[in-house]
C-alpha positions in Angstrom: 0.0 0.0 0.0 1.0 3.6 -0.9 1.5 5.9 2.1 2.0 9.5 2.1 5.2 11.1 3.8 4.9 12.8 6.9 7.3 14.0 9.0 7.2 10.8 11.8 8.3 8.7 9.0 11.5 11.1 8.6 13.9 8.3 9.8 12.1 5.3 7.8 12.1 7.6 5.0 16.0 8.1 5.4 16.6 4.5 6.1 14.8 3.6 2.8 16.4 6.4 0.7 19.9 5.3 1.5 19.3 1.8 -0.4 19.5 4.2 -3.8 22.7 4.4 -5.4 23.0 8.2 -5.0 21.7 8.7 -1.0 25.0 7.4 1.2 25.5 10.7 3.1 23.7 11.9 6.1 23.5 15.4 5.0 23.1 14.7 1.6 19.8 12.1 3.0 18.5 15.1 5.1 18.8 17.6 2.4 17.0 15.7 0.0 14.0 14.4 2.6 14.0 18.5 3.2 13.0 19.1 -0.5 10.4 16.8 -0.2 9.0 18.4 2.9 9.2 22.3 2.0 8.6 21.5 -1.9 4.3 21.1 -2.4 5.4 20.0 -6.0 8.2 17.0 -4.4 5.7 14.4 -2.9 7.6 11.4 -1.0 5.5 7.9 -0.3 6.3 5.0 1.5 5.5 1.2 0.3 3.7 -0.6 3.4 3.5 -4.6 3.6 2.3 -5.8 6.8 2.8 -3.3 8.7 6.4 -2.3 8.0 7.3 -0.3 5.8 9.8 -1.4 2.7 9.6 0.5 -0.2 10.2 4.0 -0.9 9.2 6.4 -4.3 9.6 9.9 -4.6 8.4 12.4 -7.4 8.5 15.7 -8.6 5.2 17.4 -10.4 4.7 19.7 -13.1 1.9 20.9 -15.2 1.8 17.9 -17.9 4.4 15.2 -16.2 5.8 13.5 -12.8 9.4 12.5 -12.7 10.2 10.2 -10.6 13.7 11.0 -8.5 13.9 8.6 -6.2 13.0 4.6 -5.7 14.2 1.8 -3.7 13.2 -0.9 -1.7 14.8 -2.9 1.2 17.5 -5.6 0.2 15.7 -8.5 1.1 12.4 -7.5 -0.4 13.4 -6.9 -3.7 12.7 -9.2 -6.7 9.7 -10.0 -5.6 7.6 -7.4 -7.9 7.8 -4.5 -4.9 9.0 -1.6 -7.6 6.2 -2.9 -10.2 3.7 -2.2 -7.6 5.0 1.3 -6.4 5.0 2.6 -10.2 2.1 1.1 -11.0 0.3 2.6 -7.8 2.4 6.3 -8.3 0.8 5.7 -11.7 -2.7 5.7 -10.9 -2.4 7.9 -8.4 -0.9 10.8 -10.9 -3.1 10.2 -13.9 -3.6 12.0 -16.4 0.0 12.8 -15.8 2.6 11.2 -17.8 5.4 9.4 -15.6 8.7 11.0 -16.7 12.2 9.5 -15.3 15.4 11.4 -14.1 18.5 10.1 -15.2 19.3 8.2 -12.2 16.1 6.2 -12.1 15.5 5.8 -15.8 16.8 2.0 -15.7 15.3 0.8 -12.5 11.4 2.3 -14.4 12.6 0.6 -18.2 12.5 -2.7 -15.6 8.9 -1.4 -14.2 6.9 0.2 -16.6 7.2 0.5 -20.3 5.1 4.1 -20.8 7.2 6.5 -19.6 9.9 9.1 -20.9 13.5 10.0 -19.4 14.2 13.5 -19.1 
C-alpha cells in the first residue's frame, strides 16, 4: 500500500532512501528528505506490507508530467515485484500525468513500466 510522507516517518524515510545508489551521506539524505517536505510540487511515499514499511518512491510534479527521482526498496524484499507495484500505484495515483524518469532512475522504471519518458 501507498502511504504518504509525513514528518514521523523522517527516519524510515531516510533509512529507505539510502538503499538508492545516489543517497550514502547523512546530510546529503537530510537535504534531499528536506525538498520533499518544503517542496508542495516534491511528494515522497512510502511502500507498506504488513505493517512495516519497505519500499520507498519519490516524485517531482509539473503541469503535464511526474518525474520520478527517487526509488528503492529494502534488500531483502526486492525481486519479488515491490518496484512494479510502487509505479504502478504512483501511476494511478498521478493520472492524467505522464510518468517521466530522471537520469538516475530511468533504468530501475525501463525494468517497471514501459510508458514512460526520461528527461
Amino acid at each position: 500500500m501507498l502511504v504518504k510522507y509525513k514528518k514521523s516517518n523522517n527516519k524510515v524515510a531516510m533509512g529507505l532512501l539510502s538503499f538508492t545508489a545516489m543517497q550514502h551521506k547523512v546530510d546529503t539524505l537530510q537535504m534531499t528528505i528536506q525538498k520533499y517536505e518544503e517542496d508542495p510540487n516534491w511528494q515522497l511515499y512510502l511502500w507498506k506490507e504488513n505493517d512495516d514499511f519497505i519500499g520507498l518512491i519519490g516524485v517531482e510534479l509539473n503541469e503535464y508530467t511526474f518525474t520520478v527521482h527517487h526509488a528503492s526498496v529494502i534488500p531483502s524484499y526486492r525481486n519479488e515485484g515491490i518496484g512494479h507495484k510502487m509505479v504502478d500505484k504512483i501511476q494511478q495515483l498521478h493520472e492524467p500525468l505522464a510518468m517521466c524518469s530522471s537520469y538516475q532512475m530511468k533504468d530501475f522504471l525501463g525494468k517497471c513500466w514501459r510508458s514512460f519518458h526520461p528527461i
